[in-house]
C-alpha positions in Angstrom: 115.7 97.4 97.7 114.9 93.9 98.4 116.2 93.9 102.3 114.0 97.4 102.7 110.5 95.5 101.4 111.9 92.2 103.7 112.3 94.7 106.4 108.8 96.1 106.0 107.0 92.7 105.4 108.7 91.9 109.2 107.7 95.0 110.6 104.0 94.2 109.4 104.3 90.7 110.8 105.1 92.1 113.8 102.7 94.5 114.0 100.2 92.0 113.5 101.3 89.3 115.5 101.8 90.3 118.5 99.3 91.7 120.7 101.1 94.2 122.6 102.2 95.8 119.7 98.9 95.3 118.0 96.6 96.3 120.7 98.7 100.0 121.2 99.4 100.2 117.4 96.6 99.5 115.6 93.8 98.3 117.8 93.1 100.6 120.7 93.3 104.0 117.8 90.8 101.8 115.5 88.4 101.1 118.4 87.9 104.7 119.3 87.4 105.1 115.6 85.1 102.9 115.5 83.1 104.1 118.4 83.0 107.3 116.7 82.2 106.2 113.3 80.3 103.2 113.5 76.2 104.0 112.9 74.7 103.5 116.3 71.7 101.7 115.9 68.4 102.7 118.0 65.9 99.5 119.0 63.8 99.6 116.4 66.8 99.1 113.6 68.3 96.9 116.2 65.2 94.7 115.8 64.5 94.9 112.5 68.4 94.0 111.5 68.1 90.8 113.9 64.8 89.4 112.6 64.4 87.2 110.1 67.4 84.6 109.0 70.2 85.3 106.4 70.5 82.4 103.5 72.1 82.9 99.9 72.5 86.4 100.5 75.2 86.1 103.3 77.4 83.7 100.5 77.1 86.9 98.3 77.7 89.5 100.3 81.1 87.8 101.4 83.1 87.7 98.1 83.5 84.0 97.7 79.6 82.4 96.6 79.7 78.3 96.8 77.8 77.9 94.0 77.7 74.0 95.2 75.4 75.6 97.9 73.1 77.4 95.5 72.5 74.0 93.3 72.3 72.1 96.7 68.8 73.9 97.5 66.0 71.7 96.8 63.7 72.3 94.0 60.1 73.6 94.8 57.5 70.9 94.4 54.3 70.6 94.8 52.3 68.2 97.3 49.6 66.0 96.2 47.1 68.4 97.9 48.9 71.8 96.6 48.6 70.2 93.0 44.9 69.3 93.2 43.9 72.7 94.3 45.6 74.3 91.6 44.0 71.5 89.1 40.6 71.8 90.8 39.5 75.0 92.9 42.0 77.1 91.3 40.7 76.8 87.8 37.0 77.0 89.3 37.7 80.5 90.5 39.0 82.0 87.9 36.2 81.1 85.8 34.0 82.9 88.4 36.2 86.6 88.0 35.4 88.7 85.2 37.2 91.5 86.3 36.1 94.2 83.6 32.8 93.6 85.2 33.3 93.4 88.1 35.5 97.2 88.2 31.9 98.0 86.5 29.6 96.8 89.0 30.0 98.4 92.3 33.6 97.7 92.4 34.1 94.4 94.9 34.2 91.2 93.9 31.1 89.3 92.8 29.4 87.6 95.5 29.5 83.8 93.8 33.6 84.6 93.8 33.6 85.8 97.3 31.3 82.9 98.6 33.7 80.3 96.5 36.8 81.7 98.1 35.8 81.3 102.0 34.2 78.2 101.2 37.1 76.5 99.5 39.7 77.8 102.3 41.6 80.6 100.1 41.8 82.3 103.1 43.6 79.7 104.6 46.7 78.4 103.0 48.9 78.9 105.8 46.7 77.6 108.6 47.4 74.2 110.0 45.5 71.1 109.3 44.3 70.6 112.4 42.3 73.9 112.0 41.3 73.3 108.7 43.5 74.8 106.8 45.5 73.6 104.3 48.8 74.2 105.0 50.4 75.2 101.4 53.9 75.6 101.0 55.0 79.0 100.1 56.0 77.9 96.6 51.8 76.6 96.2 50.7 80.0 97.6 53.1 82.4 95.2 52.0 79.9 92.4 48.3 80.1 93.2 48.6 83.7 94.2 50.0 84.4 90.1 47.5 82.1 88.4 44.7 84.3 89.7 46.7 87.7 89.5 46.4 86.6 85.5 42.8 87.3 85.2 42.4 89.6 88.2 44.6 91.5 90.1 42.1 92.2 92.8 41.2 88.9 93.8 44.7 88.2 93.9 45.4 90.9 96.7 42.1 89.7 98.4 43.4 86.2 98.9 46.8 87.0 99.2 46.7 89.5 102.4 45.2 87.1 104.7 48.0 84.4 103.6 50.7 86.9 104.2 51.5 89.6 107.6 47.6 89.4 109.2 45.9 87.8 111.8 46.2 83.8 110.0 50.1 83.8 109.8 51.0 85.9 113.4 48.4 82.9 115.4 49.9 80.2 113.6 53.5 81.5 114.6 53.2 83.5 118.1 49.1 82.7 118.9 48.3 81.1 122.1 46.7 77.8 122.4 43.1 79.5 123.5 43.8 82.4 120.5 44.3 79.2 117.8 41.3 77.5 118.8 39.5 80.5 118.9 40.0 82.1 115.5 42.0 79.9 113.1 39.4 77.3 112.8 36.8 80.5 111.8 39.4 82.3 109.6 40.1 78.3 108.1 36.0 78.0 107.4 35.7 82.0 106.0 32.9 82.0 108.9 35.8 85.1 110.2 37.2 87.7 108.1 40.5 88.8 108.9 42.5 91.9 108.0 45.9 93.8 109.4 45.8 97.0 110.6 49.8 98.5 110.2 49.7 101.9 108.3 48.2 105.0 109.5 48.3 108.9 108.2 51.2 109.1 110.1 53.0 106.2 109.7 53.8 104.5 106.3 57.1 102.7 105.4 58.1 104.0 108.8 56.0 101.6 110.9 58.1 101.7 113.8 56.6 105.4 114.5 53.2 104.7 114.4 51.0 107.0 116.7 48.4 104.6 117.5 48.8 103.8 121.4 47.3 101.5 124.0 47.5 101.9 128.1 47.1 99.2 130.6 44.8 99.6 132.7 42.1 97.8 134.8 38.3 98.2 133.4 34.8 96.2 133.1 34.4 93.7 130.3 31.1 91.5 129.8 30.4 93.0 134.0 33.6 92.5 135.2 36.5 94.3 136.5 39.9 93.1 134.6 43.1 93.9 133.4 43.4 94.7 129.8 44.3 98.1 127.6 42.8 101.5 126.4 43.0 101.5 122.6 42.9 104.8 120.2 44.3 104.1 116.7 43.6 105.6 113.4 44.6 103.4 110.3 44.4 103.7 106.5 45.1 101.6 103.1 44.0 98.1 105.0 43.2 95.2 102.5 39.5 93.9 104.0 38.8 96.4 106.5 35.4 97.3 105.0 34.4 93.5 105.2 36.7 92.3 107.8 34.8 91.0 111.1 38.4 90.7 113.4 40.8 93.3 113.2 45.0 92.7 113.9 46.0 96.2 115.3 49.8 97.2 116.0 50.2 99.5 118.5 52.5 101.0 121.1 51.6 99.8 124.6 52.4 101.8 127.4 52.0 100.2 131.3 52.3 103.6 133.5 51.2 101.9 136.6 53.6 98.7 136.0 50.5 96.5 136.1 52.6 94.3 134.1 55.7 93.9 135.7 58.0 94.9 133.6 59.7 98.2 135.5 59.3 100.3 131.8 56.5 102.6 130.8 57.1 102.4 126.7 56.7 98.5 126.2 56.7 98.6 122.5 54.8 98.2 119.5 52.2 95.4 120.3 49.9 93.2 118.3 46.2 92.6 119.1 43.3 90.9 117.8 40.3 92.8 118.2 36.8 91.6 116.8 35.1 94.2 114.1 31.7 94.1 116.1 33.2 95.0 119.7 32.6 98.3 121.0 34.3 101.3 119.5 35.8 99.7 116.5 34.8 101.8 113.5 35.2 100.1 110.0 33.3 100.0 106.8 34.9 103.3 105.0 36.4 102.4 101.7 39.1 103.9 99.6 39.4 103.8 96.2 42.7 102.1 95.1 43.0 102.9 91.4 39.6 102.2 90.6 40.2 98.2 91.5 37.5 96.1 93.0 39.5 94.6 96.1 38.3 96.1 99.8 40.4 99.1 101.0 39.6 101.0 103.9 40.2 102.5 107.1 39.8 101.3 110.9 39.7 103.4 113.9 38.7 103.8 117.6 39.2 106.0 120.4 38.9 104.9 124.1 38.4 100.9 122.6 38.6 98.9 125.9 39.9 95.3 125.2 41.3 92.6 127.8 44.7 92.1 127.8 44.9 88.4 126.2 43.7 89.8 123.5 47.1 90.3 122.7 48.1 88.4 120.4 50.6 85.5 122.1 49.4 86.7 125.3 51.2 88.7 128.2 54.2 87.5 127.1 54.3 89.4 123.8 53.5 93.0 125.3 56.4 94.9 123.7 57.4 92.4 121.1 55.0 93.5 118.1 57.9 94.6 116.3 60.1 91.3 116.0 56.9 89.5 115.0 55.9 91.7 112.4 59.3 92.0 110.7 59.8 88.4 111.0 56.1 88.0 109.2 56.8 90.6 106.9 59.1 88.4 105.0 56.0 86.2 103.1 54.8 89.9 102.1 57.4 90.9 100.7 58.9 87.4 99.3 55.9 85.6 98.3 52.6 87.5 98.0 54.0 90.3 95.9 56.4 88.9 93.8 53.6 86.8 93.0 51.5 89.3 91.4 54.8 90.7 89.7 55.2 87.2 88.1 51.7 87.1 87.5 52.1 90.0 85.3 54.8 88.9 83.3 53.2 85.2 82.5 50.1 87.4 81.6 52.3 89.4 79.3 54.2 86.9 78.0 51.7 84.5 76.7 49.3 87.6 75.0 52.1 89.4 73.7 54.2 86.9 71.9 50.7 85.5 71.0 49.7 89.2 69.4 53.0 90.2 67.4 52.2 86.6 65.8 48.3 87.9 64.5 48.8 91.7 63.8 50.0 92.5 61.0 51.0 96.2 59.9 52.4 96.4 56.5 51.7 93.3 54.9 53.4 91.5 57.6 53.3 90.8 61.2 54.3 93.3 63.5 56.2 90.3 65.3 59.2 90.6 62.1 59.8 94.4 62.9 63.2 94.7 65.3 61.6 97.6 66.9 59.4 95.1 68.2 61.8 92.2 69.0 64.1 94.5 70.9 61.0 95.2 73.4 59.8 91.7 73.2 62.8 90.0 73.9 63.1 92.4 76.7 59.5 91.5 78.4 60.3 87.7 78.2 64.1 87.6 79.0 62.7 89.8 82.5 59.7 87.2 82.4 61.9 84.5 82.8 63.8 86.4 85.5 60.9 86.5 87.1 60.0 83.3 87.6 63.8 82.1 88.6 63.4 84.2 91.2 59.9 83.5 92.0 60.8 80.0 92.9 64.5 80.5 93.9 62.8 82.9 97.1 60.2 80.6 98.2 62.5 78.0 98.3 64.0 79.9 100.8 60.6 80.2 102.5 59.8 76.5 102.3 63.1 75.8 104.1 61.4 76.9 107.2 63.7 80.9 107.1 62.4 84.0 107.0 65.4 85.4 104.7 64.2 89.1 105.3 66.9 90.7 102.7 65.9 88.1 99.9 62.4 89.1 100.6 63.0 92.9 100.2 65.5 92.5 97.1 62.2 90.3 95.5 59.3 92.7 96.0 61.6 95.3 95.3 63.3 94.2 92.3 60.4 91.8 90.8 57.9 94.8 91.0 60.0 97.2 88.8 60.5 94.3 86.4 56.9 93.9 86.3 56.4 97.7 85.4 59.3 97.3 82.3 57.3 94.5 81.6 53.7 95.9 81.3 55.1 99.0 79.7 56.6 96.7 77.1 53.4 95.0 76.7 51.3 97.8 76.5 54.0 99.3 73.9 53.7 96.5 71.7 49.8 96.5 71.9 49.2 100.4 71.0 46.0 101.0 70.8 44.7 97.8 71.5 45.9 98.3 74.9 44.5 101.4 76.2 40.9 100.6 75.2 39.5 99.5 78.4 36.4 96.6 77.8 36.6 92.8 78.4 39.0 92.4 75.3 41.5 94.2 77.3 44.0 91.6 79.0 46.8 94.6 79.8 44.8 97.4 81.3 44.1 95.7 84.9 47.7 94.5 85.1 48.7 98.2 83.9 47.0 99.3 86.8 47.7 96.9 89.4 51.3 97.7 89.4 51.5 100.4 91.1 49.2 98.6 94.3 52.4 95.8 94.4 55.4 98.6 93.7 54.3 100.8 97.4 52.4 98.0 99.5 54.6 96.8 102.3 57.3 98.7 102.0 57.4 101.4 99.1 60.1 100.6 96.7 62.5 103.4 97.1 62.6 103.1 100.8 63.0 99.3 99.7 65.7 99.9 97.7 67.8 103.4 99.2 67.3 102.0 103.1 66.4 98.2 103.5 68.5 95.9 100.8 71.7 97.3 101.8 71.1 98.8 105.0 69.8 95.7 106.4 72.0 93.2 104.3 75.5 95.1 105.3 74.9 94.5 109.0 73.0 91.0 108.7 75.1 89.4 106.0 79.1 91.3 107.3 80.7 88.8 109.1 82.5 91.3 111.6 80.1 94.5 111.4 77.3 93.6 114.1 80.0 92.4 116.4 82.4 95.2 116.1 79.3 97.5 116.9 78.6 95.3 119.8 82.1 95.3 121.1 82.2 98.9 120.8 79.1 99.0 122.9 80.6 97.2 125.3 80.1 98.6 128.8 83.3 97.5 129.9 85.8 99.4 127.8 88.7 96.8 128.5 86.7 93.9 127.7 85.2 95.2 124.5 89.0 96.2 123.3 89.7 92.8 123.6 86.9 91.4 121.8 87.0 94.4 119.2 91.3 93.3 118.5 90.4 89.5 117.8 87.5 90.8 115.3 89.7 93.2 114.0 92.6 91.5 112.7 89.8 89.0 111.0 88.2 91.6 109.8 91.3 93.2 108.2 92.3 89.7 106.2 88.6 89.7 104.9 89.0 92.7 103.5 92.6 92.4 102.2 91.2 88.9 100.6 88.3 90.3 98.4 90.2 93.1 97.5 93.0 90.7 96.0 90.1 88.6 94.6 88.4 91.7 92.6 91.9 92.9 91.3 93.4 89.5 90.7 89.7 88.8 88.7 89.7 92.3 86.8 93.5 91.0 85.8 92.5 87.8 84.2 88.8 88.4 83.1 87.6 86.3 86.0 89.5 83.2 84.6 90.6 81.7 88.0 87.5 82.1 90.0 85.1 79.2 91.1 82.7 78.3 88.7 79.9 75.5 88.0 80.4 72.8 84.6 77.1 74.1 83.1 77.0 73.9 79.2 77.4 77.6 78.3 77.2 79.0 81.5 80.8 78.7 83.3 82.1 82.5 82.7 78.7 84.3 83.8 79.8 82.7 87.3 83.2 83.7 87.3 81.9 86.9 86.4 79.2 86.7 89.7 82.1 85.5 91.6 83.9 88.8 91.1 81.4 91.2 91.4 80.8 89.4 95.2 84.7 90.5 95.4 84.1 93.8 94.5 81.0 94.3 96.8 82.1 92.9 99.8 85.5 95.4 99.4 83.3 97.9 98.7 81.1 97.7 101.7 83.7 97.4 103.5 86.0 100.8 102.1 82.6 102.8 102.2 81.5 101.9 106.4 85.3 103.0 107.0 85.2 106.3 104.8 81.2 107.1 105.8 80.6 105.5 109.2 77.4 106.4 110.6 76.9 109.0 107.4 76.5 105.7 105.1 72.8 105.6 106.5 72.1 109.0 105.1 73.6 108.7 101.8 70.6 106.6 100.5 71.2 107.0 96.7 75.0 105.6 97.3 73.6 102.5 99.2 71.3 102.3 97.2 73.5 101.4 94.5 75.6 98.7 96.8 72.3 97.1 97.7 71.8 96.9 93.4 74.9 94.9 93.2 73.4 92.8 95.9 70.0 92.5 94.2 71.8 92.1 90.8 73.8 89.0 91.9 70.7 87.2 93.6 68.5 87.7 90.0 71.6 85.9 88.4 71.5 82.9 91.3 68.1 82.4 90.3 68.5 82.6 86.9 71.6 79.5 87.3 69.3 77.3 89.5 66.4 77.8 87.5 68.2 76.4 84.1 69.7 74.0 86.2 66.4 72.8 87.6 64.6 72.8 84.2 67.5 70.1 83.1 69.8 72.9 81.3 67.4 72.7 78.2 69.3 73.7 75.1 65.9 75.7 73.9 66.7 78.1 77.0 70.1 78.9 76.2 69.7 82.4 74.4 67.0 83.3 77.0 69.2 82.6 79.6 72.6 84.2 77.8 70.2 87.5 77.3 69.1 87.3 80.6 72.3 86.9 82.6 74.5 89.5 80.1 71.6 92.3 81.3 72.8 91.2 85.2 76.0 91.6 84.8 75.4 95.0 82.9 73.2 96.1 85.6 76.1 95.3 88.0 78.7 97.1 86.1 76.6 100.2 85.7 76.2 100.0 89.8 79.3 99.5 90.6 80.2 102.6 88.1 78.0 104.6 90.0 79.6 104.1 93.4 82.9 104.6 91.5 81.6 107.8 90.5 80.3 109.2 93.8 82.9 108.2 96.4 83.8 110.6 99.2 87.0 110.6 98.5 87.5 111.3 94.4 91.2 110.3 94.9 90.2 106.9 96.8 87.7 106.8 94.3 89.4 107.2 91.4 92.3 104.3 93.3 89.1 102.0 93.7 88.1 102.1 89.7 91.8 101.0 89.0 91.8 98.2 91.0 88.2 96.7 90.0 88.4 98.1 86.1 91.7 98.5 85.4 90.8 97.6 81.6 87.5 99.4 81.7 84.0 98.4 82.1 83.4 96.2 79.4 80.4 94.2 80.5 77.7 95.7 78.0 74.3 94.8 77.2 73.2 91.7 74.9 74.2 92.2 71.2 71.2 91.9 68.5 72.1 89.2 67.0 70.7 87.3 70.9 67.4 89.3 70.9 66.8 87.6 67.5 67.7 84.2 69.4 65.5 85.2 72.2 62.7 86.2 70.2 63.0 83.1 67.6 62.5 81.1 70.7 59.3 82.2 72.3 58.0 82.4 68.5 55.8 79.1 68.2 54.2 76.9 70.9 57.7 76.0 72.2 58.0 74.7 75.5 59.8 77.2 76.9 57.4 80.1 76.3 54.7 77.5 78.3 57.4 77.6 81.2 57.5 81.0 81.2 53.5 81.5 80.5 51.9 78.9 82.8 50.7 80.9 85.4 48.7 82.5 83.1 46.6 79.5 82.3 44.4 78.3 79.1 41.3 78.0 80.5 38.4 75.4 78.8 35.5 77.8 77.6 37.0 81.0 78.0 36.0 83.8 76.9 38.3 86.2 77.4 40.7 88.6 75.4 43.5 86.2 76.5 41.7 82.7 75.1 40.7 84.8 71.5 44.6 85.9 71.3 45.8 82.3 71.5 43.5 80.6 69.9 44.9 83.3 66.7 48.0 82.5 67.8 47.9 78.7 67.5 45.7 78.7 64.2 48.4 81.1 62.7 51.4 78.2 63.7 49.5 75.5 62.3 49.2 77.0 59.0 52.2 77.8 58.6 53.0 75.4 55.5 50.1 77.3 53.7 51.1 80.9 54.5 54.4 79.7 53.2 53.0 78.2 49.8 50.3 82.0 49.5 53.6 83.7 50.7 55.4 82.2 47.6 52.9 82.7 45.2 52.1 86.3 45.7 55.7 87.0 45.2 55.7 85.2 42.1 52.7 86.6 40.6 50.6 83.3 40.5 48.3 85.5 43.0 47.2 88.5 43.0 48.6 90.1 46.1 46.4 93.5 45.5 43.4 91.3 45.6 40.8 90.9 48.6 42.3 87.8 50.7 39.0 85.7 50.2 39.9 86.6 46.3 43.1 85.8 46.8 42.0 82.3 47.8 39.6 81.9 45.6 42.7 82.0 42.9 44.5 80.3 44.9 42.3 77.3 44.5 41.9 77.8 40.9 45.5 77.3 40.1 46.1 74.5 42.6 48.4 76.6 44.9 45.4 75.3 48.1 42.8 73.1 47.8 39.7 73.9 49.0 40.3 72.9 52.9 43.4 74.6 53.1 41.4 78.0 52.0 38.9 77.2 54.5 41.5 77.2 57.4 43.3 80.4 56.1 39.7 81.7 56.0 39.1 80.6 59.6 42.3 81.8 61.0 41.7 85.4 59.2 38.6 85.3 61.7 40.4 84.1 64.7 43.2 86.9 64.5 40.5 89.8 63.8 38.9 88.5 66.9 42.1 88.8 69.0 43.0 92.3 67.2 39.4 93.8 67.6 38.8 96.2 70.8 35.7 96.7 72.7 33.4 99.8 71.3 30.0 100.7 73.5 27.1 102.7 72.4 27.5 104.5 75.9 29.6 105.2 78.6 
């Protein structure tokens, strides 16, 4: 037995190492598998999988994370600048939205707010100093971006869509000198206002296939003859439009004449900046979204002569709209939205925990039923995921990448958190939440989800086509070169390239298998981990998940080829594996940042024990839908030999979790903040924590009227300003103590009352 497996373990060897053999054995029958399995990719996937820059992802995808590298990404910060705007300007605005009446009032923003944000540059965080600008980091715009999602959703979008894919951010990157001096200095001032004309009726998610078209051609502009383009273009669902005074418009540009020089007809999709008063442009039509008081409209034109460097970048970026907009897309999806998702969970956080504190149902308040801990610590365990995640992607940002698969898995997963995390919220709330009025904290956020879950990009495309779509070709080491080698023109040379990758390729996979099997063996014990108090095994755990993806990925391309970009709900579910292990990154370098505060332990436990779940239950799907059941069935031995045993947090942690965002602790400020205390407000939010904190501080006294109703010195069945009244009598208060309960008994019927109205 033992000279037949040394036999074979030669015979492999040899197989393997030399070429001859090799190349007639194994390669040249796996390259013209490959050829005919591998998912050709047409120019427009081509160019979306190229743009933008893989970062933390890649170290996932590949089966072996260095968790050195995670904790070796700097920490946001804010500049000087960034932090006096958010201590000045910042809190001025917000103080100027009144979003309840503003929905009521012609639905757009007030025109004090509107005047304050173009005159205090909110318009122009990413523009350049020497325009004007200011220049904000990503981290300062996503913060800014979330403190004034808290009180209104639609000023948020209205600030945030210039700062992300429109006219501001393409200049800045791709503009030409004339184009900056031009426009950002206007756009900088608010004397110009931009918006980004992308989707049309015919073209959503699927951008690359919009209709809108432009021909080059020679024409008269301002009495002369010159060269420039014949726009028609029909758009829909554009932030500004109806106010906007310059218009970006993507387009396909065909050249039939070759005035351009470029030998092609089709050029591309192609990005121009066209002013709102030039002739032809049609603006001004609004839509409706969800009854919310941001501008949302449409743009058109037929027959819209413009010169041709109107283009944006010039001549040299006919063709080339594409790249630039994927690339750009990245602050979108990374920054803007996940902003307002965070937004919503601060929002959440700092109301709700504030409210199970003041209503009471039952003698008590509702705070002590486990009903309502199980959906509380739910909202602020995927609060704090939230912000880990926040900050953990626009560090990425700030380090000068455009990490386009980080910035899908963050709009898409941050937005549906947000939704669990309203809906949790509005739960908890009952009735208080569904009466609309200026009381109503939850009701705009309630409604504002759905703008942030289908704006650039809808989710499910998000999630069945980009995470893992993108992220198995961007982040494989081998995959985007085998395809090129395949592709090869000359047959001989791509063999050759296609053997060397091969042979890699085959170790890689080998390797992670032996890492997910060796890891299901020993419960992770042996894989790489980080010396953080309480933390060590949820990155072995990470570790071998990585394992089990990267085999994964690599077993399913073999089995499905080219058929792996139809079967959407199956990637899907590798993309969630993805998208589960970057939540958990963020979650590690958060705590780590925050100085691995004992406080946050059970938030953090609950938190990461719900990744790992989600994982498992991933994984589990795959499993369960493989091609091939027997493979399948092979596969589930390998990575759960023992069974999946990675289950949801226990009870006895949502307790924990809850106990800890209870009182004014310093973690629930952390994972509040965004969601400022504002001085003289008025609103819902300011009544409910001003309960909240009078209810903590007399604690000591609802302790010592707690005590005596239970032992009959007070009359519990008494009116409570009875009750006090006795309970200065027999020395159990003293006169000021009474007064505060009294005072507090206000304060919380305050925060609990809703808004009536003698008419609607």
């Amino acid at each position: 037995m033992l000279t037949l497996l040394a036999l074979l373990i030669i015979a492999v060897v040899v197989v393997f190492a030399v070429q001859s053999i090799r190349m007639q054995l194994i390669s040249q029958p796996a390259f013209k598998f490959f050829k005919r399995v591998l998912p050709p990719l047409s120019s427009t996937e081509k160019e979306a999988i190229e743009a933008g820059d893989v970062w933390w992802e890649g170290e996932l995808f590949q089966g072996k994370p260095d968790w050195q590298k995670l904790h070796g990404i700097p920490a946001c910060q804010l500049t000087a600048d960034e932090q006096s705007f958010i201590d000045k300007q910042v809190p001025t605005l917000l103080g100027l939205l009144d979003d309840y009446d503003m929905m009521q009032k012609g639905h757009q923003i007030s025109d004090q707010a509107w005047d304050y944000i173009k005159k205090e540059g909110f318009f122009a965080f990413i523009i350049g100093k020497e325009f004007g600008g200011h220049d904000f980091s990503a981290y300062a715009i996503s913060t800014i971006v979330s403190m004034v999602a808290s009180r209104s959703i639609s000023a948020a979008v209205t600030i945030m869509v210039p700062n992300s894919l429109g006219p501001g951010e393409l200049l800045s990157h791709y503009g030409t000198d004339a184009q900056k001096e031009r426009w950002l200095s206007a756009l900088a001032k608010g004397d110009e206002v931009p918006c980004f004309a992308l989707t049309g009726p015919e073209a959503g998610s699927d951008a690359g296939s919009i209709p809108d078209f432009g021909v080059v051609c020679h024409d008269k502009y301002q009495g002369k003859k010159v060269l420039g383009i014949r726009l028609t273009w029909e758009k829909r669902y554009i932030t500004l439009a109806p106010v906007a005074s310059v218009v970006g418009l993507a387009f396909k540009l065909h050249d039939p004449d070759n005035l351009l020089g470029h030998d092609q007809v089709e050029l591309g999709i192609t990005c121009a900046l066209v002013p709102a008063s030039h002739p032809g442009v049609e603006i001004g039509r609004r839509h409706n979204p969800l009854n919310m008081s941001f501008m949302n409209g449409t743009t058109s034109g037929t027959d819209v002569f413009i010169p041709i460097d109107w283009i944006i970048g010039g001549v040299d970026y006919a063709g080339k709209g594409w790249r630039m907009l994927m690339e750009c897309l990245s602050s979108g999806r990374g920054i803007s939205l996940p902003a307002l998702a965070s937004a919503s969970g601060h929002l959440a956080t700092r109301t709700t925990t504030a409210y199970v504190g003041v209503r009471k149902q039952f003698g008590m308040t509702i705070g002590n039923f486990e009903g309502i801990k199980e959906a509380l610590a739910r909202l602020v365990s995927n609060t704090y995921q939230l912000e880990a995640s926040r900050r953990l992607t626009a560090s990425g940002v700030d380090l000068e990448l455009r990490p386009a698969i980080v910035s899908a898995i963050s709009k898409y997963q941050m937005t549906e958190l947000a939704r669990k995390i309203i809906n949790d919220s509005m739960d908890i709330h009952g009735g208080k939440a569904i009466q609309l009025g200026p009381k109503n904290y939850i009701a705009q956020a309630y409604m504002g989800i759905p703008v942030a879950i289908t704006v650039e990009g809808a989710n499910i495309l998000t999630r069945s086509l980009m995470i893992f779509g993108q992220g198995a070709f961007r982040c494989h080491p081998y995959v985007l070169s085998e395809i090129a080698a395949t592709s090869n023109r000359d047959e001989k040379q791509g063999l050759q390239e296609f053997d060397s990758l091969l042979t890699a390729h085959i170790v890689y996979a080998i390797k992670n298998a032996g890492r997910g099997f060796l890891a299901a063996l020993t419960s992770s014990a042996f894989n790489p981990s980080m010396r953080t108090v309480g933390l060590s095994r949820y990155y072995q755990h990470c570790g071998r998940f990585s394992a089990v993806l990267a085999w994964l990925t690599d077993l399913s391309m073999l089995m499905l080829g080219g058929e792996l970009k139809r079967r959407e709900m199956f990637s899907a579910r590798l993309g969630d594996i993805l998208s589960q292990l970057y939540m958990a990154s963020s979650v590690f370098k958060m705590f780590d940042n925050d100085g691995c505060q004992k406080e946050d332990l059970p938030m953090v436990n609950y938190t990461l024990q719900w990744r790992l779940y989600e994982m498992g239950q991933a994984v589990e799907g795959v499993l369960d839908n493989f091609p091939n059941r027997l493979l399948g069935r092979l596969c589930r031995l390998i990575i759960f030999p023992f069974g999946n045993h990675f289950k949801r947090p226990s009870d006895k942690l949502v307790h924990e979790v809850v106990k800890s965002v209870s009182s004014p602790t310093n973690l629930r400020e952390r994972i509040c903040y965004l969601c400022p205390n504002l001085k003289d407000d008025g609103s819902g939010i300011a009544e409910v924590e001003r309960a909240f904190m009078a209810m903590h501080a007399m604690k000591d006294i609802d302790k010592s009227l707690t005590m005596a109703r239970r032992s009959g010195v007070i009359n519990k069945r008494l009116k409570l300003d009875e009750q006090l009244e006795q309970a200065v009598a027999e020395n159990v208060l003293s006169e000021a103590e009474a007064n505060t309960v009294r005072e507090t008994a206000r304060l919380c019927r305050i925060a609990t009352d809703v808004d009536d109205f003698k008419t609607l």
